[in-house]
N, C-alpha and C positions, 0 to 999 in steps of 0.2 A: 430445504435449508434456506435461512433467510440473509439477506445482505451480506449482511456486518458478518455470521459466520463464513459465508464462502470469501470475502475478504480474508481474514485470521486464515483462514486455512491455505489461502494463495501465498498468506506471508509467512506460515509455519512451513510453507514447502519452499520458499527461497531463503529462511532464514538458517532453517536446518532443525528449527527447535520451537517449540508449544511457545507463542507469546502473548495467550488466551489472558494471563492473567498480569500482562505489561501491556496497557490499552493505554496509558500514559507517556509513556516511556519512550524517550527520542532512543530511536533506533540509529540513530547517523550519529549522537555520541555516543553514544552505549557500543560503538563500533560493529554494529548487525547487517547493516549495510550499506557497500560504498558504491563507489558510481556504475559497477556492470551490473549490480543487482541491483537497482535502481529503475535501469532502462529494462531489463526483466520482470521487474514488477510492474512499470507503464506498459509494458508490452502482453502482460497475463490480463494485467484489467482492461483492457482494451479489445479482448479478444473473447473473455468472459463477458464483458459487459455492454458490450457493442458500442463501448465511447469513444471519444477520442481526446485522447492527454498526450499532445506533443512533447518530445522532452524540453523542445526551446522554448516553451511554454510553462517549462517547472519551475515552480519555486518551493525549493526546502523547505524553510517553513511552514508550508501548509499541505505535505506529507510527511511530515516528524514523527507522527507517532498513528500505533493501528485507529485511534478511535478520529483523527483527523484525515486516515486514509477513508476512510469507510465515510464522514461526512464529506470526501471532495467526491469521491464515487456518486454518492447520493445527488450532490448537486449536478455532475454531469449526465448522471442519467434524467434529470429533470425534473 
């Protein structure tokens, strides 16, 4: 399984629901998830990916949506 899927699937499991084909889509308005699912999902890629993304360190804007989760992943992993 590559990246970007095991992403989507980290976020089909906190979101509750398939957001395979919402890759654009601000999940923080669309109200998908708010701030415990949040540190949930910094704390799944973290543990999946062996990186580190503090949450003091977050900025919403550039986890809004799956296809900018999966490029901050990409950059953290290097």
């Amino acid at each position: 399984m590559d990246l970007k899927a095991q992403v989507v699937e980290i976020l089909n499991t906190i979101i509750g629901e398939d957001i395979s084909d919402q890759m654009d889509d601000d999940f923080f308005e669309n109200g998908l998830l708010d701030s415990m699912a949040t540190v949930e999902l910094l704390l799944d890629l973290e543990s999946k990916f062996n990186i580190q993304a503090p949450v003091s360190e977050f900025n919403r804007d550039e986890w809004n949506t799956p296809n900018k989760v999966v490029a901050k992943v990409e950059s953290l992993i290097g």
